[in-house]
SEMAR-129188 format. One record per residue (C-alpha): residue in three letters; z, x, y. Coordinates in steps of 0.2 Angstrom, whole numbers, padded with zeros to 4 digits, m for minus. Layout:
BEGIN
ATOM     r       w       u       v
ATOM   ala       Z       X       Y
...
END
This chain:
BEGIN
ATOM     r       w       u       v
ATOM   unk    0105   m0041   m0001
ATOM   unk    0096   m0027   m0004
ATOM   unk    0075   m0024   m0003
ATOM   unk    0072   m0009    0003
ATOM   unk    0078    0010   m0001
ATOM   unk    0089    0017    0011
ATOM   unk    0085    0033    0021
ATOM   unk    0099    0044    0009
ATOM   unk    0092    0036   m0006
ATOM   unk    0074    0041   m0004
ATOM   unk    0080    0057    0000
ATOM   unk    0087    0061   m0015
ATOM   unk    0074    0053   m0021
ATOM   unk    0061    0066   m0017
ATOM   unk    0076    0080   m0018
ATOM   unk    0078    0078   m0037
ATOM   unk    0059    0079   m0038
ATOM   unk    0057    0072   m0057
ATOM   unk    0044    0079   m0066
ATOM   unk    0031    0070   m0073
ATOM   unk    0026    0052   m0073
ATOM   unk    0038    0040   m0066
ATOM   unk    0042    0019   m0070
ATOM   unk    0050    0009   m0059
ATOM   unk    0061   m0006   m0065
ATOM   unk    0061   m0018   m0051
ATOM   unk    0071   m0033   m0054
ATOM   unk    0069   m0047   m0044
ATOM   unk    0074   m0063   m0036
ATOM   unk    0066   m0075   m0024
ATOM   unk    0071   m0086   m0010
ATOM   unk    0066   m0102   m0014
ATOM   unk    0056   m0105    0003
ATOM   unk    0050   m0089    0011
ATOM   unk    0055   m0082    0028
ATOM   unk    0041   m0073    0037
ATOM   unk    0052   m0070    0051
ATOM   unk    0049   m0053    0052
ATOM   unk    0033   m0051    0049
ATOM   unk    0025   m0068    0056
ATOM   unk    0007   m0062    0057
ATOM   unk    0007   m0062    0036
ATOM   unk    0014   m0079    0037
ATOM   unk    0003   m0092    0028
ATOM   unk   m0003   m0109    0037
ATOM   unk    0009   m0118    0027
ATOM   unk    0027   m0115    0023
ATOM   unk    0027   m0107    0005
ATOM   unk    0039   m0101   m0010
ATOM   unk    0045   m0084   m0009
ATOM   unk    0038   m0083   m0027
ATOM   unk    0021   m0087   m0018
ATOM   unk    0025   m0074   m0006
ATOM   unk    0027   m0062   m0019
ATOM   unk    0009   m0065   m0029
ATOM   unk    0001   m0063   m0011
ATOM   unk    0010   m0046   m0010
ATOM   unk    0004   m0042   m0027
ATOM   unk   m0013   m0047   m0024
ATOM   unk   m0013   m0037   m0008
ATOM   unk   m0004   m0019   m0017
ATOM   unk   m0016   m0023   m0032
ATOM   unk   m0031   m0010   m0028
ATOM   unk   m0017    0002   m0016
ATOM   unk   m0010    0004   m0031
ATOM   unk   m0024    0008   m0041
ATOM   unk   m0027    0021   m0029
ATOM   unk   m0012    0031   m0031
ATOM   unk   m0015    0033   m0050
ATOM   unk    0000    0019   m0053
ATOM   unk   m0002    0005   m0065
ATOM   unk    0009   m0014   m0068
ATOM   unk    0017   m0009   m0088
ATOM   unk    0025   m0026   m0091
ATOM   unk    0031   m0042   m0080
ATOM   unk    0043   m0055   m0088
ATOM   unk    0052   m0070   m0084
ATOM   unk    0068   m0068   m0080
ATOM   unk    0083   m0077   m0079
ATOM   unk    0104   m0078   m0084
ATOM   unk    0111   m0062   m0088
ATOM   unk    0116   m0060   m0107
ATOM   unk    0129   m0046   m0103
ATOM   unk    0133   m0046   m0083
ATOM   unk    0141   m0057   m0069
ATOM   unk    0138   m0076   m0074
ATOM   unk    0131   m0077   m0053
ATOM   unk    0120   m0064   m0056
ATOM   unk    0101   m0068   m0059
ATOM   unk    0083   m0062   m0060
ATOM   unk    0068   m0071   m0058
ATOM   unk    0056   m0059   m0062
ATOM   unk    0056   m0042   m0071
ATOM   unk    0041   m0029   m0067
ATOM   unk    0038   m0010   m0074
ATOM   unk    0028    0001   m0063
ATOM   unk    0022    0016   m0066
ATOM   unk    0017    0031   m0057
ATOM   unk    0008    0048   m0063
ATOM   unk    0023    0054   m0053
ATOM   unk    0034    0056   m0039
ATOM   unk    0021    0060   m0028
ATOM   unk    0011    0043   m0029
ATOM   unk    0025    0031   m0027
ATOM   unk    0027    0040   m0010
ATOM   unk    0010    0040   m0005
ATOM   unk    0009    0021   m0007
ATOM   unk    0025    0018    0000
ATOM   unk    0021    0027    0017
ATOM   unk    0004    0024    0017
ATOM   unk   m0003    0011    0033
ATOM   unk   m0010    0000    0020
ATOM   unk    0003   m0003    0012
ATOM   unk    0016   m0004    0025
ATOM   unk    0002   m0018    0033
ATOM   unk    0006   m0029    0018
ATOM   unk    0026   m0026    0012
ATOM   unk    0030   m0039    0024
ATOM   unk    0026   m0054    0010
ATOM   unk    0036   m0042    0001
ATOM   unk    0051   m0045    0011
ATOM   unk    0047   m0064    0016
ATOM   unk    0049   m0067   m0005
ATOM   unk    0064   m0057   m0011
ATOM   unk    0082   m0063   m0007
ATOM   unk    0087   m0047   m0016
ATOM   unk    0082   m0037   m0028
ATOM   unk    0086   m0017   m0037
ATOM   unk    0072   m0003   m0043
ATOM   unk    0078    0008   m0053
ATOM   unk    0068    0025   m0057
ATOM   unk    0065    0027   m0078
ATOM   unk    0058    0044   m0083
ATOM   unk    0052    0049   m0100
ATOM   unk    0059    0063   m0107
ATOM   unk    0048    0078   m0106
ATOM   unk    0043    0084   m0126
ATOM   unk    0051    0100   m0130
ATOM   unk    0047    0116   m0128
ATOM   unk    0047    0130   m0138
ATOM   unk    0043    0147   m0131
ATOM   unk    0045    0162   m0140
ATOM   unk    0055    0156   m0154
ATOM   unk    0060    0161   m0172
ATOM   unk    0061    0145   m0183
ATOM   unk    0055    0152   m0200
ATOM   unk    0062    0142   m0213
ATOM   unk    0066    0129   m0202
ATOM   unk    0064    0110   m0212
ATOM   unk    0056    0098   m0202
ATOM   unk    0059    0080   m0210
ATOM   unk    0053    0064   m0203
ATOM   unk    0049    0072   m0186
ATOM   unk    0034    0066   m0174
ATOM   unk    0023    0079   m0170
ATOM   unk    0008    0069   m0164
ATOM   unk    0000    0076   m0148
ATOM   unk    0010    0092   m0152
ATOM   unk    0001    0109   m0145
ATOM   unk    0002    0124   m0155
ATOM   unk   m0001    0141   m0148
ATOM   unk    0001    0159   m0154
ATOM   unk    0010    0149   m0169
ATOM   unk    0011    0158   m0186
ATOM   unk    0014    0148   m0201
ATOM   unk    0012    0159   m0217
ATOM   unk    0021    0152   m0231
ATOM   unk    0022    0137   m0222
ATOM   unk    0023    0119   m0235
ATOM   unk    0019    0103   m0230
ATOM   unk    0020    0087   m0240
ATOM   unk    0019    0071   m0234
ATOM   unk    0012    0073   m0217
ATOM   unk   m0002    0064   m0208
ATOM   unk   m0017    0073   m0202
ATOM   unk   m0027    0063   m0193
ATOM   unk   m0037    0068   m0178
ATOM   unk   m0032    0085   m0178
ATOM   unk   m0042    0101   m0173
ATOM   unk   m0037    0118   m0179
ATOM   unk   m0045    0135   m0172
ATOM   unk   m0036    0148   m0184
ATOM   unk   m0038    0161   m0198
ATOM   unk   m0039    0153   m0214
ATOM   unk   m0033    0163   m0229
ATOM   unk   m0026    0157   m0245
ATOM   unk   m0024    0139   m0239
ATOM   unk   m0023    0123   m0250
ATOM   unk   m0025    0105   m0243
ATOM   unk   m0024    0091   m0257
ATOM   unk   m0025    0105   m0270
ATOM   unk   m0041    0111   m0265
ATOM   unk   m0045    0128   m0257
ATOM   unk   m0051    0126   m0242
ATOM   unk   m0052    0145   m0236
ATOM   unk   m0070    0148   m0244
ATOM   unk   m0076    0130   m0240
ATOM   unk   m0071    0134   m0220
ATOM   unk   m0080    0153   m0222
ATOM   unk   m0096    0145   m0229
ATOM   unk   m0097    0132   m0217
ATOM   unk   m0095    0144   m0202
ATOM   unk   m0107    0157   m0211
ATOM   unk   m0121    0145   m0213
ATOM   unk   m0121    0139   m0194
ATOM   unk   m0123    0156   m0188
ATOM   unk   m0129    0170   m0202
ATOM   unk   m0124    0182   m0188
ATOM   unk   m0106    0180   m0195
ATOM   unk   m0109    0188   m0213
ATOM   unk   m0112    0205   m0202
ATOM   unk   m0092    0204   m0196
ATOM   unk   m0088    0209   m0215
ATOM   unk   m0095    0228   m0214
ATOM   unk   m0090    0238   m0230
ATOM   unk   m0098    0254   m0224
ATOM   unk   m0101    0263   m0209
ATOM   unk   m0118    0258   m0207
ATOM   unk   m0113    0239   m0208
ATOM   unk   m0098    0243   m0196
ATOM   unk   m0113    0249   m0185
ATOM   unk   m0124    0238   m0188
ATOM   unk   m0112    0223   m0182
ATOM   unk   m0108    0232   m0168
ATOM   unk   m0126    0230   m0164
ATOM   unk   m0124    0212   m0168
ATOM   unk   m0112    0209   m0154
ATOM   unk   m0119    0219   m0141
ATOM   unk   m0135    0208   m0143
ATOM   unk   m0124    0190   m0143
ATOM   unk   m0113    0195   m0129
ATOM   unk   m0127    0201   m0119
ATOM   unk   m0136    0184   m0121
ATOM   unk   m0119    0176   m0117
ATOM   unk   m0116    0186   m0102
ATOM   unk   m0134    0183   m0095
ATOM   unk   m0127    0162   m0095
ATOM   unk   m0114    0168   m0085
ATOM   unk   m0124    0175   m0072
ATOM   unk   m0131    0158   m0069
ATOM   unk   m0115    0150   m0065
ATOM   unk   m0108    0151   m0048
ATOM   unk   m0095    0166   m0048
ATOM   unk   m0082    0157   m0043
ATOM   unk   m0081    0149   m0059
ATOM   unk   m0081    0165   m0068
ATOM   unk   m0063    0164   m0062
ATOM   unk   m0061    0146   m0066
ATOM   unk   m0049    0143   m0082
ATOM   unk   m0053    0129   m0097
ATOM   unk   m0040    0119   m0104
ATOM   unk   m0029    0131   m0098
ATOM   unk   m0038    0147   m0109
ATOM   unk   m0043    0163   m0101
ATOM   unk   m0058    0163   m0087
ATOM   unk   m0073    0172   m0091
ATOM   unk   m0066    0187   m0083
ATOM   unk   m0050    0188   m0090
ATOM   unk   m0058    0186   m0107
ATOM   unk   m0068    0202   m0103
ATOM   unk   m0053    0209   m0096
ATOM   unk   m0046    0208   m0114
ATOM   unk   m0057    0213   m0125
ATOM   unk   m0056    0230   m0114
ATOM   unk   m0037    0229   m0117
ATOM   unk   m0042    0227   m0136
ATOM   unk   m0054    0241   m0137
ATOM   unk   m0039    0251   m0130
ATOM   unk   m0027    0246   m0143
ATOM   unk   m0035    0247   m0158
ATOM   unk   m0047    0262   m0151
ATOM   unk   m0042    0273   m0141
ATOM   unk   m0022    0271   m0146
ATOM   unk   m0019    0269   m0164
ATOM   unk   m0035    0276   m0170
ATOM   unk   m0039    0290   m0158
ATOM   unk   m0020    0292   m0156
ATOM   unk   m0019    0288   m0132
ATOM   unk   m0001    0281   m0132
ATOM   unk   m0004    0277   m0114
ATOM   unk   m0024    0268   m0115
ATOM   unk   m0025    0255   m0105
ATOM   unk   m0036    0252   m0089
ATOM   unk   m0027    0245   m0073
ATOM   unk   m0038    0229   m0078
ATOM   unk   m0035    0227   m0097
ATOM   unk   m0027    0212   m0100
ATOM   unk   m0015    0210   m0115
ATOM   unk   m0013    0193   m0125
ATOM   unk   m0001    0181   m0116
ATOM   unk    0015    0182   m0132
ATOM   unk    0015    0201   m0129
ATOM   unk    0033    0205   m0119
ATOM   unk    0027    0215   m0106
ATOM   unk    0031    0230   m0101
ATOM   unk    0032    0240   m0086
ATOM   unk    0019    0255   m0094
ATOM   unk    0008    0240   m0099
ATOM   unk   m0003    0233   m0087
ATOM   unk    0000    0214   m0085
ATOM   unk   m0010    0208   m0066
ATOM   unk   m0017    0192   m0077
ATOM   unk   m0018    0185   m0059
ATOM   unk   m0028    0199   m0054
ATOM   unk   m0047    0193   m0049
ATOM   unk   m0060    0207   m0050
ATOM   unk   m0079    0202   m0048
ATOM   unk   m0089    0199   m0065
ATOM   unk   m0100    0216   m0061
ATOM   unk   m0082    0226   m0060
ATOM   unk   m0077    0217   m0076
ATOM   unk   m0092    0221   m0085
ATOM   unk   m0094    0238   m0078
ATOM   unk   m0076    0241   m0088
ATOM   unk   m0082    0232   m0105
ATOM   unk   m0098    0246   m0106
ATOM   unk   m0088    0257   m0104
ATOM   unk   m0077    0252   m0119
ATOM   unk   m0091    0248   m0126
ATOM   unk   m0101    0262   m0127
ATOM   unk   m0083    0271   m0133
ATOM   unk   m0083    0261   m0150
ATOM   unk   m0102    0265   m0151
ATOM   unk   m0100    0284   m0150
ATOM   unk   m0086    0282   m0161
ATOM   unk   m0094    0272   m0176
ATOM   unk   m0109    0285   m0174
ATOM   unk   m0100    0299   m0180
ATOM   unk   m0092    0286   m0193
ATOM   unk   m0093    0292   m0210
ATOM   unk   m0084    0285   m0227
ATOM   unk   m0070    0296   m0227
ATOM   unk   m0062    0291   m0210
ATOM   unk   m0066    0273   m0214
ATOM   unk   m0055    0274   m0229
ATOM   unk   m0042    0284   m0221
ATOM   unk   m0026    0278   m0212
ATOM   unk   m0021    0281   m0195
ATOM   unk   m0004    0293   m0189
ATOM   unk    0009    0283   m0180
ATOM   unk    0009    0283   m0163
ATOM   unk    0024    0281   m0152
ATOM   unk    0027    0270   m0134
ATOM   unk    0024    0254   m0127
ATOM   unk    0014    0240   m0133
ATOM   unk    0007    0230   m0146
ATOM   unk    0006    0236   m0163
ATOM   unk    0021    0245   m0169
ATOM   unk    0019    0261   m0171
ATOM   unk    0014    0265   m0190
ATOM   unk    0001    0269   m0201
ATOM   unk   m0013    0257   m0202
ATOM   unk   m0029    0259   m0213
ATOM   unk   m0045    0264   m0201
ATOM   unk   m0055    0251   m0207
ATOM   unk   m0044    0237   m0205
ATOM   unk   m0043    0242   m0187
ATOM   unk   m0062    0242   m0185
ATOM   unk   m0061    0226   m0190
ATOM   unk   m0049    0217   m0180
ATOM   unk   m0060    0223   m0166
ATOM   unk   m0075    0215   m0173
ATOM   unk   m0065    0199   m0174
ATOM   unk   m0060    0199   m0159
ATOM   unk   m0078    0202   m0151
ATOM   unk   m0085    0188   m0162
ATOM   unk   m0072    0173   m0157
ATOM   unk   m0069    0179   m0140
ATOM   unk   m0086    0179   m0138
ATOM   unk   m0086    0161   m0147
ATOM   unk   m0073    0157   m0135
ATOM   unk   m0082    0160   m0119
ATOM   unk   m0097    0150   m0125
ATOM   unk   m0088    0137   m0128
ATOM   unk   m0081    0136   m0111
ATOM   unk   m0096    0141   m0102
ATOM   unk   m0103    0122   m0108
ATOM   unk   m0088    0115   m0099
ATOM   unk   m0092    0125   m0081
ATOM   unk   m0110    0121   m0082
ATOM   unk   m0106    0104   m0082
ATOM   unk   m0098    0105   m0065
ATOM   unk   m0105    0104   m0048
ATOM   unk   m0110    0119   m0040
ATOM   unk   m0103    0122   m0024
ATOM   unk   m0115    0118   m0007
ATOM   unk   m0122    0133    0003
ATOM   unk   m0116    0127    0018
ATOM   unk   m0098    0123    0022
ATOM   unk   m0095    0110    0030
ATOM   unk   m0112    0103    0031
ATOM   unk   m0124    0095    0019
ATOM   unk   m0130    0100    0006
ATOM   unk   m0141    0096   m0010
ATOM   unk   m0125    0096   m0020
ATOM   unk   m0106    0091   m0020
ATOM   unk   m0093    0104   m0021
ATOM   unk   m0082    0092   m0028
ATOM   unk   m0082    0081   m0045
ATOM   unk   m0092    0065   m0044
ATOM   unk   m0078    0052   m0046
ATOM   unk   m0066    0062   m0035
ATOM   unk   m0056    0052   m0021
ATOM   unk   m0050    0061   m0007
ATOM   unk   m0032    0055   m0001
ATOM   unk   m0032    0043    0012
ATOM   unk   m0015    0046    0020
ATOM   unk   m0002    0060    0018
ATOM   unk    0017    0058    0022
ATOM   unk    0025    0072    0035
ATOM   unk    0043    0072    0038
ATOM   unk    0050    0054    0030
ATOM   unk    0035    0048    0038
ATOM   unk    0037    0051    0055
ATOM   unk    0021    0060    0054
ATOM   unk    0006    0059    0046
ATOM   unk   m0011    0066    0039
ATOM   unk   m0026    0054    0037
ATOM   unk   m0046    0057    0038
ATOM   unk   m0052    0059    0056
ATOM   unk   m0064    0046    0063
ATOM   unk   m0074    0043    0080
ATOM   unk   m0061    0030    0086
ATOM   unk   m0050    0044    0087
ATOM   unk   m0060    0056    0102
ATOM   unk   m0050    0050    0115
ATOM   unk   m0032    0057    0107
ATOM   unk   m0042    0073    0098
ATOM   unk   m0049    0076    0116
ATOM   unk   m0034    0077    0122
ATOM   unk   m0026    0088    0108
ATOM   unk   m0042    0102    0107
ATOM   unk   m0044    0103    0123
ATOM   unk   m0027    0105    0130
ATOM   unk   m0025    0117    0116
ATOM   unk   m0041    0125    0120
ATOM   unk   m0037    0146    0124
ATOM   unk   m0027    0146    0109
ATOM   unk   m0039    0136    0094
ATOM   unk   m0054    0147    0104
ATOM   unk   m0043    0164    0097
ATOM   unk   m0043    0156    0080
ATOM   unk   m0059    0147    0078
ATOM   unk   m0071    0156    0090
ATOM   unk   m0078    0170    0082
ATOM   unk   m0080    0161    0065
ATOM   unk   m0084    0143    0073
ATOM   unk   m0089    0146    0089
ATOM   unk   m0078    0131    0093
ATOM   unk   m0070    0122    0103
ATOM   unk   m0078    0124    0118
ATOM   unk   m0070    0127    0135
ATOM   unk   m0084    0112    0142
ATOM   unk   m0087    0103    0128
ATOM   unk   m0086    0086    0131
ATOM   unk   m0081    0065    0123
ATOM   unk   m0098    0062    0119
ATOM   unk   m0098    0082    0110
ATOM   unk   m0083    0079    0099
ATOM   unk   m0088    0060    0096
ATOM   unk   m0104    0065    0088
ATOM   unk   m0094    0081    0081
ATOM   unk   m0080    0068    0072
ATOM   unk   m0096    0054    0067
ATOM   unk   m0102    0070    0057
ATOM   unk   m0086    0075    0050
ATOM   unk   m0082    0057    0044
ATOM   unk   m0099    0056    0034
ATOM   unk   m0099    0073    0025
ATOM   unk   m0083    0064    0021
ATOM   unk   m0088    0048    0012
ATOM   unk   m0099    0060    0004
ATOM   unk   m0087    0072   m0002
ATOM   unk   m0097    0087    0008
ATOM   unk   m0081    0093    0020
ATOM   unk   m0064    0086    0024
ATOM   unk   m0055    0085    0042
ATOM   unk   m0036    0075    0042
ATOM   unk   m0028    0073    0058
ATOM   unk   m0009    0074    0061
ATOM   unk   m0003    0058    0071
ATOM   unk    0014    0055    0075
ATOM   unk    0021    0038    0066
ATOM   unk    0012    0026    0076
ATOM   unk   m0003    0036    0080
ATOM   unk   m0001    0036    0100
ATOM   unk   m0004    0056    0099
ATOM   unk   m0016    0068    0086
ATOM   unk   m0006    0084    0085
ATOM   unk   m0017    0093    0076
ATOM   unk   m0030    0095    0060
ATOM   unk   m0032    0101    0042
ATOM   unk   m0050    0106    0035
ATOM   unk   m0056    0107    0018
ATOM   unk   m0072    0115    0017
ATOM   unk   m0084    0122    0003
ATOM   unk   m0082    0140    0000
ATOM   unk   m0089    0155    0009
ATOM   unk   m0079    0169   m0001
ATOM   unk   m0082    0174   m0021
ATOM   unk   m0069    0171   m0032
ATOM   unk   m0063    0154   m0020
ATOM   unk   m0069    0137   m0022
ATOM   unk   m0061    0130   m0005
ATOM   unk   m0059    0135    0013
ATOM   unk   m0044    0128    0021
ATOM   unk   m0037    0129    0038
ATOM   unk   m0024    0119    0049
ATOM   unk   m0018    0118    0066
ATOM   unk   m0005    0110    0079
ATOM   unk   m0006    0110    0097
ATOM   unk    0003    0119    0107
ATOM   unk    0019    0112    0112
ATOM   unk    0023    0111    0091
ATOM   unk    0021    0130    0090
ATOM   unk    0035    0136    0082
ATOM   unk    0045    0117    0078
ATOM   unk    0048    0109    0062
ATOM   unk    0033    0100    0062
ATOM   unk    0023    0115    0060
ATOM   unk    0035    0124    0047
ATOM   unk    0032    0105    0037
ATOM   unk    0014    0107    0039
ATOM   unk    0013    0125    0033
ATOM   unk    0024    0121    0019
ATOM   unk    0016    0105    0015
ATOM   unk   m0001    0110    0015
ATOM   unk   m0003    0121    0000
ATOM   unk    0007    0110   m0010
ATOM   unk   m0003    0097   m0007
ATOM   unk   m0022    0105   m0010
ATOM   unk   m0013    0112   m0028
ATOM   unk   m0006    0093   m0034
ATOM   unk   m0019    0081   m0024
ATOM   unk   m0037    0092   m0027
ATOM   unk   m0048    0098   m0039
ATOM   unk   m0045    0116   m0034
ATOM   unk   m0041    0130   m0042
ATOM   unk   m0042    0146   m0029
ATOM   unk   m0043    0139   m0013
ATOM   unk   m0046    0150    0001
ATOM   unk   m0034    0151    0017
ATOM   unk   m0045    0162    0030
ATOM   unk   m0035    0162    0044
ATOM   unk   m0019    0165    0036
ATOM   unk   m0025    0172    0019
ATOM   unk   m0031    0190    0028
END
């Protein structure tokens, strides 16, 4: 008989750490009367099926379930095997899935849950659950496929980045639903043209466009006046953003910085290096494009957060360089090519027309530009973050429809983080206070807490607020308990941010005598991992470890 995962099994579980979402194949068979024997405060009045035990368990696992993402695929009768043991049998065959490996553990640790898996085990008489995973699509990074054939493949929900596809024939296939952000040259759908159809388009939602076409310098000048104009219009909407979005990536694209960041590294490429003939350009915060292999002379700190007035302060200036240089344009230099020159980076080194060059800068300004607008819709739709960590506030830090976790596991279990509550000053009096000198260090000068005199009634009221801002997604405070929750052994926060650049503030503590033990090094460890796979965050701030 077996009904529950040993202790090596849900190990290796959790060690092979699947990625992605995960099914469970449970297969299933029932006593025929159910044995409540060893969890007799579920039992039912009346002596029931164990296959009316186990829709009790579902009905109860219903909503926990919900909450961790995880959703019933399929159920089906069971019954003889077709190909297997002639005594072998299931009653009932159920998929489950999960977003990932994560979820089926917070369900199956969490004190909901474990309050309600005794109908579980008064149905079964045995049963198996097996993990199914879905392969993960392919990848193809950095690759060379040209004139590769692709026949009767499935590419629906592919992503195609930095993909070139000149000369590229496709007959046959399905294009439905599909968006493409590309240059458009020379390309025929259904026998039709669709280059010009695209340009006209495009040129008719915004006559601006027609200027990115100069054929003299005067027009080269004139679109450079163009952009500054647009950009400055678009850098003013940034301003009214909070900063810390300014950091804040879109469908994984560049943040607004970074995207400034780049268009200084394009101004140095095609500028300063092959026109001007600098083989070494490139600002410390110039960001290349993501294909380019980097290399040690080029700077590549994409992680690198600099304020939006130290980013903009480095596009004048590269600004005002293409300026000076398309004043002093004339037509003999726009017609002329440049000399090669030699080193690292993008483009090889050769002769490249002048005017070609001008142009790709132009391109990049204009879509970049296009880019960042597009973006900037998506982080004005979200919440702006409170004024006042940890307190309330006109406004959530946090999406509207975000659920905070209600349990986290610690060590198989043996410990666990769950939302603070009032019922819980007696125990948190005990762990503060007896850790007192030592959270005072920490906390004091930034806090002014905990108290050396504070009192029950103090922290009572001081957990009643915390457990509010909590149903209103204002602040966050999870206690550690030990398994059955006779001790608090410490806290985690989760607070609005102070700090530019951060969009959380989040600290953690134990008491004393777990200085230094594993329970500590878990809670470290576990901490960040959790924020970066349970939490809308994208740069959280860690200010008593962080500095």
């Amino acid at each position: 008989m077996h009904l529950e995962p040993t202790r090596a099994a849900m190990e290796a579980f959790r060690a092979a750490n699947l990625p992605g979402p995960v099914t469970m194949l449970n297969l299933l068979r029932f006593r025929e009367r159910a044995d409540y024997s060893r969890s007799p405060d579920l039992a039912p009045d009346d002596d029931v099926s164990g296959a009316d035990a186990y829709r009790a368990y579902q009905r109860a696992v219903a909503p926990l379930l919900e909450r961790v993402g995880g959703e019933l695929v399929e159920t089906a009768i069971g019954g003889p095997l077709l190909v297997g043991p002639d005594e072998e049998h299931w009653d009932l065959v159920l998929l489950v899935r999960y977003p990932d490996v994560a979820a089926f553990t917070s369900l199956t640790t969490d004190s909901d849950y474990l309050a309600v898996v005794g109908h579980r085990t008064a149905a079964l008489a045995d049963s198996r659950l097996v993990p199914l995973r879905t392969p993960q699509p392919a990848r193809f990074h950095d690759r060379d496929l040209r004139g590769a054939e692709f026949r009767a493949v499935d590419l629906a929900n592919a992503t195609f980045r930095g993909v070139r596809l000149t000369g590229a024939t496709m007959r046959g296939v399905d294009l439905d639903h599909v968006t493409i952000d590309a240059d458009v040259t020379g390309t025929v759908v259904n026998e039709v043209e669709i280059a010009p159809l695209v340009e006209a388009e495009l040129d008719r939602r915004d006559p601006d466009r027609i200027a990115m076409r100069p054929d003299d310098p005067d027009g080269f000048r004139a679109a450079w006046e163009v952009l500054g104009r647009r950009w400055d219009e678009t850098v003013d909407r940034a301003r009214r953003l909070d900063p810390a979005l300014l950091h804040a990536p879109v469908d994984g694209e560049w943040s607004f910085v970074q995207t400034l960041r780049h268009l200084a590294y394009a101004t140095d490429t095609w500028l300063r290096r092959v026109i001007l003939g600098d083989p070494r350009p490139w600002h410390p915060l110039s960001l290349p494009f993501d294909e380019l292999r980097p290399h040690p002379e080029v700077p590549w700190d994409r992680e690198a957060e600099p304020s939006l007035d130290e980013a903009l302060a480095l596009r004048e200036d590269r600004r005002d360089q293409v300026r000076r240089y398309l004043d002093d344009l004339d037509d003999a230099t726009l017609a002329s090519h440049t000399e090669p020159v030699e080193g690292p980076s993008w483009p090889p080194p050769d002769r490249y027309p002048v005017r070609e060059c001008l142009l790709i800068l132009l391109d990049e300004e204009w879509n970049h530009r296009r880019y960042a607008e597009r973006d900037l819709a998506v982080l004005e739709s979200r919440p702006r973050p409170s004024t006042e960590p940890g307190r309330a506030g006109e406004a959530t830090w946090l999406p509207d429809d975000f659920v905070a976790p209600t349990r986290v596991p610690l060590l198989d279990g043996r410990f666990h983080l769950r939302p603070i509550s009032p019922d819980d000053t007696e125990l948190d009096m005990v762990a503060v206070m007896g850790s007192q000198p030592r959270l005072w260090t920490i906390y004091g000068d930034a806090w002014g807490w905990p108290p050396a005199d504070m009192t029950a009634d103090q922290d009572r009221a001081d957990l009643a607020r915390h457990a509010d801002e909590m149903t209103r997604n204002e602040s966050f405070n999870y206690a550690l308990f030990d398994a059955d929750e006779s001790a608090l052994l410490g806290c985690c926060y989760i607070d609005p941010p102070e700090q530019p650049n951060t969009d959380a503030e989040i600290s953690w503590w134990v008491v004393d005598d777990l200085v230094g033990s594993d329970v500590e090094a878990e809670l470290d460890a576990l901490v960040p991992r959790w924020i970066a796979s349970d939490w809308p965050l994208d740069r959280p701030h860690y200010p008593f470890r962080d500095e």
